[in-house]
C-alpha positions as CSV (number, residue, x, y, z in Angstrom):
1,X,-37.6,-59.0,-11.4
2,X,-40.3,-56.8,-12.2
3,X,-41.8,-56.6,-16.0
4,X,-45.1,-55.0,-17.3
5,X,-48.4,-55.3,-17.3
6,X,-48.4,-56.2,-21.0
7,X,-46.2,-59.4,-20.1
8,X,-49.8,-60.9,-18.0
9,X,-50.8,-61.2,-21.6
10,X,-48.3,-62.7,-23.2
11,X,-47.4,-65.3,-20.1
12,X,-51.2,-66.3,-20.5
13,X,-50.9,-66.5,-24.4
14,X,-47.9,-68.1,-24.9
15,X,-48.4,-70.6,-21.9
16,X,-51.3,-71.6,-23.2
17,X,-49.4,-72.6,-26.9
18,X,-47.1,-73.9,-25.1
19,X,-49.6,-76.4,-23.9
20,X,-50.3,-75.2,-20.4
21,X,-53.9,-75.9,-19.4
22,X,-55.6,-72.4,-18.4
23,X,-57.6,-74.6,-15.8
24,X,-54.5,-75.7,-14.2
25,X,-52.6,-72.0,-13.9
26,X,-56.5,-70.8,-12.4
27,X,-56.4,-74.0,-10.2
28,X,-53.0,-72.9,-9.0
29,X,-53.9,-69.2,-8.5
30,X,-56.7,-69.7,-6.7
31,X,-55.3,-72.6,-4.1
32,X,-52.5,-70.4,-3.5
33,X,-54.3,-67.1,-2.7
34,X,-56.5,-69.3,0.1
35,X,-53.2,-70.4,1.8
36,X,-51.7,-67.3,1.8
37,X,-54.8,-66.2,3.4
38,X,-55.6,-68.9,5.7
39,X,-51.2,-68.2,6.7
40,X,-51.8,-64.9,7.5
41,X,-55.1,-63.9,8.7
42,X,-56.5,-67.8,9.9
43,X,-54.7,-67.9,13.4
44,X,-55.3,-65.5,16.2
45,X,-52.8,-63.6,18.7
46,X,-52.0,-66.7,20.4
47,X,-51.6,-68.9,17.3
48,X,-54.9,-71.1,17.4
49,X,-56.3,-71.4,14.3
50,X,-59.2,-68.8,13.9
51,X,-62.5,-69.7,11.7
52,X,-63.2,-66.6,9.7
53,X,-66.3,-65.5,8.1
54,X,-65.2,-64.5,4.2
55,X,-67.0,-62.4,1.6
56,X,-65.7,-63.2,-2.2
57,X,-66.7,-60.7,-4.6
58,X,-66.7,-62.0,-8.6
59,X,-66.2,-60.8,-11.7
60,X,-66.9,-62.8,-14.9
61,X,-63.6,-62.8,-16.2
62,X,-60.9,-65.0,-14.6
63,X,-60.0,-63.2,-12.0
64,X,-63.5,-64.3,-10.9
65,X,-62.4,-67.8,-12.0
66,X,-59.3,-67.2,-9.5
67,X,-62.0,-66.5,-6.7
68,X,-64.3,-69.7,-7.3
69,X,-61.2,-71.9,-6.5
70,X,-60.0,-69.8,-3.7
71,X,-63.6,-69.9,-2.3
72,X,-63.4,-73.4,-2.5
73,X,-60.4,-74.2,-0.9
74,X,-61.0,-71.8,2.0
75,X,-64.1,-73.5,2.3
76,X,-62.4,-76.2,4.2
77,X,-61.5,-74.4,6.9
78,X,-63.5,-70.9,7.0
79,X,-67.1,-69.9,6.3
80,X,-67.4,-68.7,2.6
81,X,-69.8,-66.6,0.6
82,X,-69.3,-66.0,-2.6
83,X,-71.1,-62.5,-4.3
84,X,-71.2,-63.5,-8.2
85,X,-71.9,-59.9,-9.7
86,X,-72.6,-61.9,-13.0
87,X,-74.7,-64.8,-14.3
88,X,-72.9,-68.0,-15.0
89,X,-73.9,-67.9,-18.8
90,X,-71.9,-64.8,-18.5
91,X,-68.6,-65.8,-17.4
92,X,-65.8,-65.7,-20.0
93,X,-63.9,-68.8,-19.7
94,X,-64.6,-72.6,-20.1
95,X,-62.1,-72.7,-16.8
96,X,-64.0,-70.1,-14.6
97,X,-67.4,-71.6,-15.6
98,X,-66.7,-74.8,-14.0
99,X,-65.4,-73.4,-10.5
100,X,-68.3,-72.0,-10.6
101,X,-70.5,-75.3,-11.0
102,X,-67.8,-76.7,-8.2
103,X,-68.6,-73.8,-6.4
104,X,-72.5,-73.3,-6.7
105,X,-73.2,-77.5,-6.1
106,X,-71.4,-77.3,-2.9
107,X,-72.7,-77.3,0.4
108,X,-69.6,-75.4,2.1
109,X,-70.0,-72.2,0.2
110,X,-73.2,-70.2,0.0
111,X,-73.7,-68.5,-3.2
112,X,-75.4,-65.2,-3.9
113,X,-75.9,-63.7,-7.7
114,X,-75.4,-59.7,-7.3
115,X,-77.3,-59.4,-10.6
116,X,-79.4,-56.2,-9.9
117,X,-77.6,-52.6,-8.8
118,X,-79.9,-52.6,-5.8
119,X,-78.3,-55.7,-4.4
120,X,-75.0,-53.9,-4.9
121,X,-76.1,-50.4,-3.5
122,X,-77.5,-52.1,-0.2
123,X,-74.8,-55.0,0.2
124,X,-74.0,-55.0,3.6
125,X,-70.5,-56.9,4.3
126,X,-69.7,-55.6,8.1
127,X,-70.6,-59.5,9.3
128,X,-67.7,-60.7,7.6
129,X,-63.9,-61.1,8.8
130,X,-62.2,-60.6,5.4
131,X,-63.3,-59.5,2.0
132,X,-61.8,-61.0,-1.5
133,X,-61.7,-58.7,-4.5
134,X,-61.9,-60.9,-7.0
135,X,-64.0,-58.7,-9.7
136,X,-61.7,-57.5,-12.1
137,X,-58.1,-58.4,-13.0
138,X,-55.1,-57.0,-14.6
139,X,-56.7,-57.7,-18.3
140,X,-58.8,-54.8,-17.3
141,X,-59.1,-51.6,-19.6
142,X,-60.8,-48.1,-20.2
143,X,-62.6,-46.5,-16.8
144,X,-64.5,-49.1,-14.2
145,X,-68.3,-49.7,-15.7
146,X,-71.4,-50.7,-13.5
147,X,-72.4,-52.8,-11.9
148,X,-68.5,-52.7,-10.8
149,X,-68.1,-48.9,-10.0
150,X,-70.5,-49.7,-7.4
151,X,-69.5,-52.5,-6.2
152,X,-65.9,-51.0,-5.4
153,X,-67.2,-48.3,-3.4
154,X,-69.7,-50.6,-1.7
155,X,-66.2,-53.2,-0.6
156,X,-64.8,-49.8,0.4
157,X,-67.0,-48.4,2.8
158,X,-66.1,-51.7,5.3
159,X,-62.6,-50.6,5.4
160,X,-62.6,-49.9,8.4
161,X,-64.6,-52.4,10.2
162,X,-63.0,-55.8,7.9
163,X,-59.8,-56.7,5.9
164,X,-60.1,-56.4,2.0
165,X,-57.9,-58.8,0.2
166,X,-57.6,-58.3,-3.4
167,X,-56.4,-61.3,-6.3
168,X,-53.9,-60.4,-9.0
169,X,-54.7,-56.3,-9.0
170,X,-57.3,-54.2,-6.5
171,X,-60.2,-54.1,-8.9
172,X,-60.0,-50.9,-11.0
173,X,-56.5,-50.8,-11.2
174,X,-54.9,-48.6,-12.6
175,X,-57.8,-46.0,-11.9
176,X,-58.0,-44.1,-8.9
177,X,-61.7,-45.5,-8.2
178,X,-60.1,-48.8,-7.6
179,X,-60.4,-50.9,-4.1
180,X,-58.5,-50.1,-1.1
181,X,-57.5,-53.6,-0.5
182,X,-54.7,-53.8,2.7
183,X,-53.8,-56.3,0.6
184,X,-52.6,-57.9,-2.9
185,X,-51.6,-61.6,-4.2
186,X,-50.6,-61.0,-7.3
187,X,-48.8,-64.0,-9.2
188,X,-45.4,-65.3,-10.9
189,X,-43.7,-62.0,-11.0
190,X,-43.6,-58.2,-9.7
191,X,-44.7,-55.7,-12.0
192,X,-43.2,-52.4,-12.3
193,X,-46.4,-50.1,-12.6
194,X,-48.0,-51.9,-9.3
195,X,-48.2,-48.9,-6.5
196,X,-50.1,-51.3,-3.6
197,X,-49.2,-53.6,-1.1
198,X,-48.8,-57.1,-2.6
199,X,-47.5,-60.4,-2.3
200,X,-46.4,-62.7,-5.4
201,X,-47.1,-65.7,-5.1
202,X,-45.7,-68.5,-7.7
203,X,-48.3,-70.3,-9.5
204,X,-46.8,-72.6,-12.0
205,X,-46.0,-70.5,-15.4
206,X,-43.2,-72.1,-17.1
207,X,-40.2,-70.2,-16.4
208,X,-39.0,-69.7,-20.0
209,X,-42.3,-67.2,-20.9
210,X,-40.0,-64.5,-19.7
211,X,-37.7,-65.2,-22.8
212,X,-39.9,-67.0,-25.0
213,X,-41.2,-65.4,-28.4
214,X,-44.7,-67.0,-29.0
215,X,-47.7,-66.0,-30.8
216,X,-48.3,-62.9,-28.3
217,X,-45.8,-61.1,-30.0
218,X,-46.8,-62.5,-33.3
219,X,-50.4,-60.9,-33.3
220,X,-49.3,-57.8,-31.8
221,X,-46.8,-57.0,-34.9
222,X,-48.8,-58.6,-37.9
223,X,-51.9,-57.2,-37.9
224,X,-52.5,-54.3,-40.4
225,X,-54.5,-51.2,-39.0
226,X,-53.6,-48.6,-41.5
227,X,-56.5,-47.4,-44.2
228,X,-53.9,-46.0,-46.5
229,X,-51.1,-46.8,-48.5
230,X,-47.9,-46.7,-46.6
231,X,-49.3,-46.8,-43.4
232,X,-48.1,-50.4,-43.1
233,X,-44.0,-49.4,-44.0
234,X,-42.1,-49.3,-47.2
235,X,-39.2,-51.1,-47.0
236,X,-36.0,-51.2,-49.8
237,X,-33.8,-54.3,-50.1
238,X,-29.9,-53.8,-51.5
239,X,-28.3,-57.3,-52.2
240,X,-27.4,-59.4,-55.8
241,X,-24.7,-59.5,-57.3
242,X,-23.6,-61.5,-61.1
243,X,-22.9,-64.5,-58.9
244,X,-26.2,-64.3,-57.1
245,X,-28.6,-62.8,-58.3
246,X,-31.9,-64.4,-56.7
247,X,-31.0,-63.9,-52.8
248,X,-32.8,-60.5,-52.7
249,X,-35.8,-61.5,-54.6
250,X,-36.4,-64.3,-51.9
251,X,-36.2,-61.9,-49.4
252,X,-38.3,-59.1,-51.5
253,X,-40.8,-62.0,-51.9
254,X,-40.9,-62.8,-48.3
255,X,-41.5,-58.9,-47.4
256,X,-44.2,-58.5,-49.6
257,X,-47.4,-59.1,-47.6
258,X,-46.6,-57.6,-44.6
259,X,-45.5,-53.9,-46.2
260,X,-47.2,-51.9,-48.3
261,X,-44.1,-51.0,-50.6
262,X,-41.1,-53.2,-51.3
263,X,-38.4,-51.5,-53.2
264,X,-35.6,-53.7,-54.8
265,X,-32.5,-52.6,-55.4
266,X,-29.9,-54.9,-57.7
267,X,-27.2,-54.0,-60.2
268,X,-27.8,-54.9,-63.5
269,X,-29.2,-58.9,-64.0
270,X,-31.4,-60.9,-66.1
271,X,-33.1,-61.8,-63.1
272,X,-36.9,-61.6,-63.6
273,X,-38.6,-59.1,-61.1
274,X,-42.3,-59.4,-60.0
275,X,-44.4,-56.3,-60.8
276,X,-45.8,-56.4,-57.3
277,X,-41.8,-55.4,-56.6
278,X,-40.7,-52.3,-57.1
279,X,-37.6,-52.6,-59.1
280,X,-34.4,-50.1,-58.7
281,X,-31.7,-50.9,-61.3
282,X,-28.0,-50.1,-59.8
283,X,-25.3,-49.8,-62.1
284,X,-23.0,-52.7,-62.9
285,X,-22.8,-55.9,-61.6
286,X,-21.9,-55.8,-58.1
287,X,-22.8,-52.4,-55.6
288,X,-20.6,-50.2,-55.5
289,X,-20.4,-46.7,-53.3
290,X,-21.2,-44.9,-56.7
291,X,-24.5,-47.1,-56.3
292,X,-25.8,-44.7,-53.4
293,X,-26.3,-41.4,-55.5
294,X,-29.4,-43.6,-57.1
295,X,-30.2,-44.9,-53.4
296,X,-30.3,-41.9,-51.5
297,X,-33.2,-40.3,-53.1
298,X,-35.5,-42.8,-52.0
299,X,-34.7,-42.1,-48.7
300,X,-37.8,-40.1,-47.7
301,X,-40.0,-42.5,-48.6
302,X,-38.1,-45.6,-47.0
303,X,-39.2,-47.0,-43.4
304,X,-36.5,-49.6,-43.5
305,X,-33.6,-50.9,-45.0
306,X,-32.1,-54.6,-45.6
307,X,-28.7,-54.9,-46.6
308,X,-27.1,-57.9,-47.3
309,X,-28.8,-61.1,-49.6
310,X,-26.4,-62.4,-52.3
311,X,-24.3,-59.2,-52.4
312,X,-20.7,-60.9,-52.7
313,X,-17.8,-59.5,-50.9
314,X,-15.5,-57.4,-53.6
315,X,-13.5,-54.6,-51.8
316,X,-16.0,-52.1,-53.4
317,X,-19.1,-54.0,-52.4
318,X,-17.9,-53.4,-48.8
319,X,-16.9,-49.6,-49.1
320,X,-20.8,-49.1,-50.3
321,X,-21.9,-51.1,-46.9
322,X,-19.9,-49.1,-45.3
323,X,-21.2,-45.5,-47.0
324,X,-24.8,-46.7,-46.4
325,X,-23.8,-47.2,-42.6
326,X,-22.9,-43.6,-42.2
327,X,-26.0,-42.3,-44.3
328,X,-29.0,-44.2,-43.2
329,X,-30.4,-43.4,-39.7
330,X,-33.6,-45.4,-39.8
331,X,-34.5,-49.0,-38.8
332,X,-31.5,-51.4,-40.3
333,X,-31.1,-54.9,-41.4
334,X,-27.9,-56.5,-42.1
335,X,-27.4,-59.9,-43.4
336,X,-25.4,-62.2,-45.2
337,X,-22.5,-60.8,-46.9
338,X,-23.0,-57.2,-45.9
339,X,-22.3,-58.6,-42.0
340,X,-18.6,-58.7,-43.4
341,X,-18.2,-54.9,-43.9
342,X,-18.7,-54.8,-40.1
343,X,-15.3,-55.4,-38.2
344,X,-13.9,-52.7,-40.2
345,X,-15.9,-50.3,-39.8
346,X,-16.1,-47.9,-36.8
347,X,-19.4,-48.7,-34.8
348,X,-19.4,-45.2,-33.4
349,X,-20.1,-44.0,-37.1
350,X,-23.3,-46.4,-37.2
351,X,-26.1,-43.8,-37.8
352,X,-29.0,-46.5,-37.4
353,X,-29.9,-46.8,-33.9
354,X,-32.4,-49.4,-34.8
355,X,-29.7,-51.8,-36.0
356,X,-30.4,-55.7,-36.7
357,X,-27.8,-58.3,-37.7
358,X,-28.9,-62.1,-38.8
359,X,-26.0,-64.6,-39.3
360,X,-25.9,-67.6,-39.5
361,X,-23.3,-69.6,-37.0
362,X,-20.2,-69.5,-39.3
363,X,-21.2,-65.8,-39.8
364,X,-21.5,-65.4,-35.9
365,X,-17.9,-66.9,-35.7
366,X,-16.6,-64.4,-38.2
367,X,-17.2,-61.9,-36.5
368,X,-16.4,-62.8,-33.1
369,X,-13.0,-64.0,-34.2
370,X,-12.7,-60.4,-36.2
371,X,-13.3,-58.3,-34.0
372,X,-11.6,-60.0,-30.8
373,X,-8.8,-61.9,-32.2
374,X,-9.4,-64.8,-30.2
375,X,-9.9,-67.5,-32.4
376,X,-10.6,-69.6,-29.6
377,X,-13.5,-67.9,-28.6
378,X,-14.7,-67.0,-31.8
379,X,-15.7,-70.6,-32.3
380,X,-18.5,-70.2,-29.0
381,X,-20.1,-72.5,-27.0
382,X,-22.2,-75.7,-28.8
383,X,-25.8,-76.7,-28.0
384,X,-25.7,-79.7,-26.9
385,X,-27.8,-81.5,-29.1
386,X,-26.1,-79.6,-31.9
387,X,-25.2,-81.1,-35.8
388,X,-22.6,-79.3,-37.9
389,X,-25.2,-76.1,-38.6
390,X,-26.3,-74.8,-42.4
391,X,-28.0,-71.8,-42.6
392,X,-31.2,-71.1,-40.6
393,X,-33.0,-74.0,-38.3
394,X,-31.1,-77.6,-37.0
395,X,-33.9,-79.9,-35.5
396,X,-37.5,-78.7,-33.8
397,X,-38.2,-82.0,-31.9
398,X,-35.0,-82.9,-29.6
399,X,-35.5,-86.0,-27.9
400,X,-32.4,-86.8,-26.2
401,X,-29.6,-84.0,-25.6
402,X,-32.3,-81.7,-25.5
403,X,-31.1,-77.5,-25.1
404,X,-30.7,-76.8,-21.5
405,X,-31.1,-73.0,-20.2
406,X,-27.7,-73.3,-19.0
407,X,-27.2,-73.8,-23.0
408,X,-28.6,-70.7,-24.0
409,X,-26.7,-68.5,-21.3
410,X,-23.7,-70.2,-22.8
411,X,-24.5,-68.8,-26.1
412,X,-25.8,-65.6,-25.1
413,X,-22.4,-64.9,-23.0
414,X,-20.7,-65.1,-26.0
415,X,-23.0,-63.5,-28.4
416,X,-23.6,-60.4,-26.5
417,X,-20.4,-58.6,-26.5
418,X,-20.4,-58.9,-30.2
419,X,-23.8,-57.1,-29.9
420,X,-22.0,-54.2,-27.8
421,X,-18.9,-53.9,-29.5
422,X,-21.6,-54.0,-32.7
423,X,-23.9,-51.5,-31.2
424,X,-26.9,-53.8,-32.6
425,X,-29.1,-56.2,-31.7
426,X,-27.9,-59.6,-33.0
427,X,-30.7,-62.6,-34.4
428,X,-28.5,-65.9,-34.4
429,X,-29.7,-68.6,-36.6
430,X,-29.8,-71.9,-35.7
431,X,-31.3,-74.8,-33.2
432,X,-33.1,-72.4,-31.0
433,X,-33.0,-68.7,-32.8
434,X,-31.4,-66.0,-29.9
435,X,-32.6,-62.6,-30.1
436,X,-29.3,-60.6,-28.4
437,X,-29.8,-57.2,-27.3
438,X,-27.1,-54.7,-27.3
439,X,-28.1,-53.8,-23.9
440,X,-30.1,-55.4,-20.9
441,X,-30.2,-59.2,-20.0
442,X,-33.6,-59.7,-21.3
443,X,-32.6,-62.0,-24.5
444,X,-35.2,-64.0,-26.6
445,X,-35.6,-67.2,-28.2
446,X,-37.9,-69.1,-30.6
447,X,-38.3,-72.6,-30.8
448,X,-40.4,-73.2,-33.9
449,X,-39.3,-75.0,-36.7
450,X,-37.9,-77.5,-38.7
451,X,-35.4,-79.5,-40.5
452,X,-35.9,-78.0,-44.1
453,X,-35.3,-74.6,-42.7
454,X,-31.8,-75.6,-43.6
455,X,-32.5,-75.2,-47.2
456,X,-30.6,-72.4,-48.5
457,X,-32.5,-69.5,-49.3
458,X,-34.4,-69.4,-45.9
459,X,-32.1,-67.1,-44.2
460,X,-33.0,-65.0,-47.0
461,X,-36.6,-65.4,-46.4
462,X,-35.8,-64.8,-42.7
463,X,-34.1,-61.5,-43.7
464,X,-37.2,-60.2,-46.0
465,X,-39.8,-60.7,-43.1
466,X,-38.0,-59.1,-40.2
467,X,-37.2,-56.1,-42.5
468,X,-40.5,-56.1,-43.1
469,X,-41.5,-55.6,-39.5
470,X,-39.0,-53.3,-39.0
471,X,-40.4,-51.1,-41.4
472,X,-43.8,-51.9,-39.4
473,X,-42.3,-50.2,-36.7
474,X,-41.6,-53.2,-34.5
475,X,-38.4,-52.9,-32.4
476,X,-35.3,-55.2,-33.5
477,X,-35.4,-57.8,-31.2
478,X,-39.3,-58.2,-31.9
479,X,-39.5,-57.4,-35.4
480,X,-36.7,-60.5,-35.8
481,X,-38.1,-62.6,-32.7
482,X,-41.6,-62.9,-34.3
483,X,-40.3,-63.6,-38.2
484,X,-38.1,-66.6,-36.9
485,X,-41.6,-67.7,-35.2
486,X,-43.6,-67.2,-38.2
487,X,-41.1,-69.0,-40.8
488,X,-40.9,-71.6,-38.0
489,X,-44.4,-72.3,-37.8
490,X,-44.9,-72.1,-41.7
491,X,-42.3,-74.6,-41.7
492,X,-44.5,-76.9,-39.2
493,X,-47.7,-76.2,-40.9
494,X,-46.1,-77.3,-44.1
495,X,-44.5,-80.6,-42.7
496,X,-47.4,-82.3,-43.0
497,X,-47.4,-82.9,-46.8
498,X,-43.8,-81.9,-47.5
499,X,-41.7,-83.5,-45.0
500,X,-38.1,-82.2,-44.6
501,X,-38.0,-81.2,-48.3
502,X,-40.3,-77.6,-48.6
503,X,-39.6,-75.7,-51.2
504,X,-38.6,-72.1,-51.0
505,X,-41.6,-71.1,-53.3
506,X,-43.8,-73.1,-51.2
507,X,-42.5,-71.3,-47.8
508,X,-43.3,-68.2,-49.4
509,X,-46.8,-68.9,-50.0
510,X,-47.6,-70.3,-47.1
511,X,-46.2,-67.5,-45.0
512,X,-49.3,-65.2,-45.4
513,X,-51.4,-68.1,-44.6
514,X,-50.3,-68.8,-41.7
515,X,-50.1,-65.6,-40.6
516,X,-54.0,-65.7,-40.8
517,X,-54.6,-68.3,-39.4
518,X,-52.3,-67.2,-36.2
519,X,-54.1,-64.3,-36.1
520,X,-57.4,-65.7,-35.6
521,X,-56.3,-68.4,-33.2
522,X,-53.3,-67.7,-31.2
523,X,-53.4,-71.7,-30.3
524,X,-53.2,-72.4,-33.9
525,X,-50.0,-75.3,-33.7
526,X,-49.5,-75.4,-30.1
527,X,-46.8,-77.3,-28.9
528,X,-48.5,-80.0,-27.2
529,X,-52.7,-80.5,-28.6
530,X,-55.6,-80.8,-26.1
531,X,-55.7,-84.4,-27.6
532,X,-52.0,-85.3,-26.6
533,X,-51.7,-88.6,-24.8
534,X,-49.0,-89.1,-22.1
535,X,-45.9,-90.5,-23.7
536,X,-44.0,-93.0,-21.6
537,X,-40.5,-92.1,-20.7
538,X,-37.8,-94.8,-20.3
């Protein structure tokens, strides 16, 4: 598969919240650059292992960190030299630093600090058998600075005489002042902007990262950047009814610190509305298609809409879902009752092509067995480790049964025709939250959370944040992927003084906080702390 540039940053992120020590995935890296290039270039014509004379190049980032350990496990076998073209005090990471001690302390790799342009300008590396780039990496941006401009030309005028081996990307990548490696070991998995000879080697990251929402995603969507009101998205919420009245103000509630506007729209209650809301009084006590000559005016103003908490299901209640559908064309958020206006209405009429449905399992089944028939398969495939389901989250830890992968393509099998035949992108609630595209195989999951996501109300929450984003301008599947990994994680956060019993006011609160506090530490809860001891396993 190839994937992006971007997804380097997120693999590394979200690995490392996952638990995954960045010392190990630079241990793996490195060791498995130095046997791809003692494989290839360590024997000679007739097979007999050849003792080459290597120059490795460093930045202080680490990709440099990737060329300490390669140094020192080619050091075994080859003559090494490592060119550090910055100071150790310099280096970025707690990892790189120390394969740089390992490196500097032993006798089998001389060590030279590059830290004057001079050195650079007058390097002379036609002595050696094979070069390693290992200066700058993929996390590179803007154009190529000294002393590294120089340094690139320097490793390209031996071309000729010496192999150039680069690590990850040819430094100055994407540039065209980048090094002329013959060539690349880049890791885990092709990328689709790469232009350059390359191998890719595998080096450990958990397989799942490809899937995975984690806080990568989360800190890309929250943060604010805007200096003016409405830069951050105005969002309008439709729902309430007589019979339940409060669903859209949990969901209004939830929206609030992550737009700048949130409109709500309800017939006629005594319901009390926060002045921080902006209240829109519909006529009557349930919506009604009359209820859209009052709606449609706010149009202009409106980034994104959510349709859906506590609206009942009266005949007329459905026509107006159905009116809306043909008149709004902007980002879309259907939930709860309003997902039942959907097998009868025409999908080719949808205007919104930024369309996102969030039901819960029952609600899944409703519409499978609606729009196919089949009651059979309406009623899907079960996660193993699965409990009669309520509305939003079943069980974080999972012991024993635990969700296979096989699992999820089970589930996503059955959830994605829905999403075609829907033209949306579908968020199903429940032990692991899927993310469904309409289109493509990439799905996504989240696997934060707890047990007192069950209480009613939080699929109301869940609705009020992902609108939210939407109206951020985050696309479906990431505007609803990151809001399941936020409630999740407020949920954890929370755990610790409420147990399985949170309230719904509390969750509330705590959202913005812990959005904060993600966004200043993307390890903030990680699935398994530095301080974790081994568990035996029976």
């Amino acid at each position: 598969m190839k994937l992006s540039v971007e997804d380097i940053y997120a693999w590394d992120e979200n690995a490392a919240w996952l638990g995954l020590d960045l010392g190990q995935l630079m241990e793996n890296a490195g060791s498995a650059v130095a046997r791809a290039i003692h494989a290839r270039y360590g024997q000679d014509e007739k097979g007999l292992p050849r003792r080459l004379n290597i120059a490795v190049l460093t930045g202080p980032g680490n990709n440099g960190g990737d060329g300490f350990v390669a140094a020192r496990h080619l050091s075994s076998v080859h003559d090494v030299t490592v060119f550090a073209l910055s100071r150790p005090e310099r280096i970025h990471s707690n990892a790189a630093r120390k394969n740089f001690t390992l490196i500097k302390s032993s006798p089998f790799v001389r060590t030279t600090l590059l830290d004057h342009p001079e050195l650079i300008r007058t390097l002379d590396l036609g002595s050696f058998d094979l070069i390693v780039d290992a200066m700058l990496g993929a996390g590179k941006t803007g154009q190529v600075r000294e002393p590294f401009a120089t340094a690139i030309e320097r490793i390209n005028a031996f071309r000729g005489r010496t192999v150039i081996v680069s690590i990850d990307v040819p430094s100055g990548f994407p540039d065209i002042r980048r090094v002329q490696a013959h060539q690349t070991y880049t890791f885990e998995w092709d990328k689709k902007e790469y232009d350059f000879p390359r191998d890719v080697l595998p080096i450990g990251y958990p397989p799942e990262l490809y899937h995975l929402i984690g806080p990568y995603e989360a800190r890309k969507l929250l943060p604010k950047h805007g200096t003016k009101k409405g830069d951050h998205g105005n969002l309008l919420i439709i729902g309430g009814s007589s019979r339940y009245p409060g669903a859209p103000l949990l969901s209004a509630r939830s929206a609030l610190p992550f737009v700048d506007r949130v409109v709500l729209a309800t017939p006629e209650t005594d319901a009390f509305i926060p002045p921080s809301i902006i209240p829109v009084r519909l006529p009557g006590d349930l919506l009604t298609p009359e209820a859209l000559d009052v709606l449609k005016p706010l149009f202009p103003i409106i980034d994104a809409i959510v349709i859906g908490p506590g609206l009942g299901r009266a005949e007329q209640t459905l026509s107006a879902v159905h009116a809306l559908l043909r008149l709004w064309d902007g980002p879309l958020l259907i939930d709860a009752d309003a997902l039942y206006a959907l097998p009868s209405f025409p999908a080719d009429e949808l205007r919104s092509e930024r369309c996102l449905l969030t039901p819960h399992r029952g609600e899944m089944k409703m519409l499978a067995e609606r729009l196919t028939g089949e009651t059979e398969y309406a009623q899907g495939p079960s996660f193993h480790s699965q409990q009669p389901a309520n509305e939003h989250k079943e069980v974080h830890h999972l012991p024993s049964g635990k969700i296979l992968y096989s699992d999820l393509i089970a589930q996503i099998e059955w959830i994605q025709p829905i999403a075609r035949a829907l033209k949306s992108t579908i968020l199903l609630k429940g032990p692991y939250d899927l993310i469904v595209p309409e289109k493509g195989s990439r799905f996504r999951y989240n696997i934060t959370g707890t047990r007192a996501l069950t209480t009613a109300g939080t699929g109301d929450m869940l609705a009020g944040v992902s609108g939210a984003l939407l109206a951020r301008g985050g696309a479906p599947a990431l505007a609803g992927g990151v809001a399941t990994f936020l409630l999740g994680l407020t949920a954890e956060y929370l755990e610790p003084t409420h147990g399985a019993f949170i309230p719904v006011d509390a969750l509330i609160e705590a959202l913005p906080i812990v959005a904060l506090k993600l966004l200043k530490d993307p390890a903030f809860l990680k699935r398994i702390p530095d301080d974790t001891e081994l568990l035996s396993v029976d």
